[in-house]
N, C-alpha and C positions, 0 to 999 in steps of 0.2 A: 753773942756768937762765940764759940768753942773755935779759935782759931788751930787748936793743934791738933782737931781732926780734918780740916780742912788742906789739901794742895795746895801747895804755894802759887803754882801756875792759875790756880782758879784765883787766889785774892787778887795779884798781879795783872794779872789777864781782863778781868773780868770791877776794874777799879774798887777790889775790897769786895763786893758785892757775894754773900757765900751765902747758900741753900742753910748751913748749919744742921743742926742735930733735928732730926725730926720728932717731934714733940706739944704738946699743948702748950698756948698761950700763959704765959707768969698774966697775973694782977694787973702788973703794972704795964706790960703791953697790950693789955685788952684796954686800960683807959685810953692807951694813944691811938689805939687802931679806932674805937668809937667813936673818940674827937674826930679822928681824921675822917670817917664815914658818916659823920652830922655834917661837917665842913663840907662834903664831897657832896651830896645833896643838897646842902642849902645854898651852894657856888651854882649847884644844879641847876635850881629852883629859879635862882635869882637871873642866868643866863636864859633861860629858857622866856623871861617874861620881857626882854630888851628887846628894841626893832632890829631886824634881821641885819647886820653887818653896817649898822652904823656906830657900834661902840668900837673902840682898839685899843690894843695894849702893845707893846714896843718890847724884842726879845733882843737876844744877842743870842747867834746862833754856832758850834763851833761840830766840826766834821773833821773824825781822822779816818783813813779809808785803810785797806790792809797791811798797806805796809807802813801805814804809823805818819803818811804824810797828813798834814793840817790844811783845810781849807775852808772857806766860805765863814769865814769867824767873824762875821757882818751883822750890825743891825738889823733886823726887818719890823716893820709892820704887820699886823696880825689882825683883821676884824672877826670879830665874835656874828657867828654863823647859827642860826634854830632853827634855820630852813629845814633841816635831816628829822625826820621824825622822830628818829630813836636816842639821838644825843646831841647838844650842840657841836660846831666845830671851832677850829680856827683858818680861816682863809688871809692864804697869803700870797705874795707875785714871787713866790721862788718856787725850787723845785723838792728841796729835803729841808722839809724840816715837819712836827708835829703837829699834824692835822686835828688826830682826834682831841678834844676836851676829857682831861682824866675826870672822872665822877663815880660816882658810886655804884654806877651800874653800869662801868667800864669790865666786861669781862672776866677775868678770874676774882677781881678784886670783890664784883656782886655779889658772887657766892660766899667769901669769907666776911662782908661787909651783913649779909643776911645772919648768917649765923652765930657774930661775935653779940650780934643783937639779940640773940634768943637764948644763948647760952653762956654762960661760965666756962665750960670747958671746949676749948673747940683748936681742932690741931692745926700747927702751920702748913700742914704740906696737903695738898689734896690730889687725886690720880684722875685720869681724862682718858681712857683708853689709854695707848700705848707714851701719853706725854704724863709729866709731872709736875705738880708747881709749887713752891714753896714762896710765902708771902710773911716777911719781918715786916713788923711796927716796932721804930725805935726814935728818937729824938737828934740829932745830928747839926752842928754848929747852928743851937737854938731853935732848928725847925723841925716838926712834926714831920715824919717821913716812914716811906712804906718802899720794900724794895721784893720785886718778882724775881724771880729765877725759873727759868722752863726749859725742861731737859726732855730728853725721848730715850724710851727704851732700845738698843740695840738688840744684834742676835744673839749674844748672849745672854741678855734678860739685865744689863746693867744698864743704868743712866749714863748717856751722854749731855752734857752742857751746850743747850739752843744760844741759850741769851739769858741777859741779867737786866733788868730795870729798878732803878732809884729815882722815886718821887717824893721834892720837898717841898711843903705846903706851907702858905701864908697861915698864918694861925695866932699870930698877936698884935694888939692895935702898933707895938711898937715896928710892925715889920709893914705894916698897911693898915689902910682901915678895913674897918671891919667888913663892910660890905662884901670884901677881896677876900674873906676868910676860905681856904679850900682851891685859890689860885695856885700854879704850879709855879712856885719861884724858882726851883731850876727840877730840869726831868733828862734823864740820861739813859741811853738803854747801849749796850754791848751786843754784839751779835757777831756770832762764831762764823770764821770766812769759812771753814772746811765743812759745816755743817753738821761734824759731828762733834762738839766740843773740846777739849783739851785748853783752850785760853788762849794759846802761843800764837795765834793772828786774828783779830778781830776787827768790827769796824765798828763805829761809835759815834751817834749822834747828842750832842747837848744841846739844850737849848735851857735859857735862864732867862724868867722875868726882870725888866728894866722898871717899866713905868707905864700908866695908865697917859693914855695920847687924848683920848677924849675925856669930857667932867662926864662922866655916869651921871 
């Protein structure tokens, strides 16, 4: 990431999290976005074929709201959901925190997840009508990670900053076993309070894996 074409207010704002230069994939990030897109199916695969919400896993969940206060930084319980046809979830007894299960055929990630697969050359940022999306594959305190950014066009025809999301993924027997391979070990997304970007008030959920509650 080219920090010195980046606003400060977006690394700051937006926890580092920056769209960067708009560009084709290096080498060396298409090996991590692939791992991460075998991972993200085969976490898929393996969720999709457990009894409906009797497995669990145990998060720690932390919430800062607009004006920067902290709340609900609490354990919970999470059981793995297949009921949904289209993705598993995770069901829990609170009110925020991340339902949907990240996979590979979680929404912008499918289409970059398709195409790193088919191709050598395939660019980070892709356009959706009047939204943007730019998706980094990098490596980050030892874990495989993938971070969204999605912006919408204004009336001037520029990008405004929606949100930033950073997903970091189990991906070596020393972080978990492997079965866990493609779990979210921690997932964070930013979301702009004014709705048109700028960084200088957002609000922010994390949520970070603890430990498997039940023996798989």
């Amino acid at each position: 990431m080219n920090q010195d074409n980046v606003k400060q207010d977006e690394l700051t704002g937006y926890g580092g999290i920056s769209a960067g230069t708009e560009r084709n994939y290096t080498n060396s990030e298409l090996d991590i976005g692939r791992r991460i897109c075998s991972n993200l199916k085969k976490k898929r695969e393996f969720f999709e074929k457990l009894d409906n919400e009797k497995e669990q896993f145990k998060f720690r969940a932390e919430i800062r709201n607009c004006d920067n206060g902290i709340y609900n930084t609490d354990l919970f319980i999470a059981s793995i959901s297949n009921a949904n046809s289209t993705t598993p979830e995770y069901i829990a007894d609170r009110k925020n925190y991340f339902r949907d299960v990240a996979t590979d055929q979680s929404g912008i990630v499918k289409q970059v997840c398709d195409n790193i697969i088919q191709s050598d050359k395939v660019a980070n940022t892709t356009y959706d009508n009047n939204f943007k999306y730019a998706v980094n594959f990098l490596i980050a305190d030892g874990f495989d990670r993938y971070e969204v950014t999605k912006a919408k066009k204004n009336a001037s025809g520029t990008f405004d900053r929606l949100s930033a999301e950073g997903v970091s993924l189990i991906s070596q027997k020393i972080q978990a076993p492997i079965k866990f391979f493609g779990v979210e070990k921690e997932r964070v997304i930013y979301i702009s309070c004014n709705g048109s970007g700028g960084g200088e008030r957002f609000t922010t959920l994390k949520q970070t894996w603890v430990e498997a509650v039940t023996n798989f």
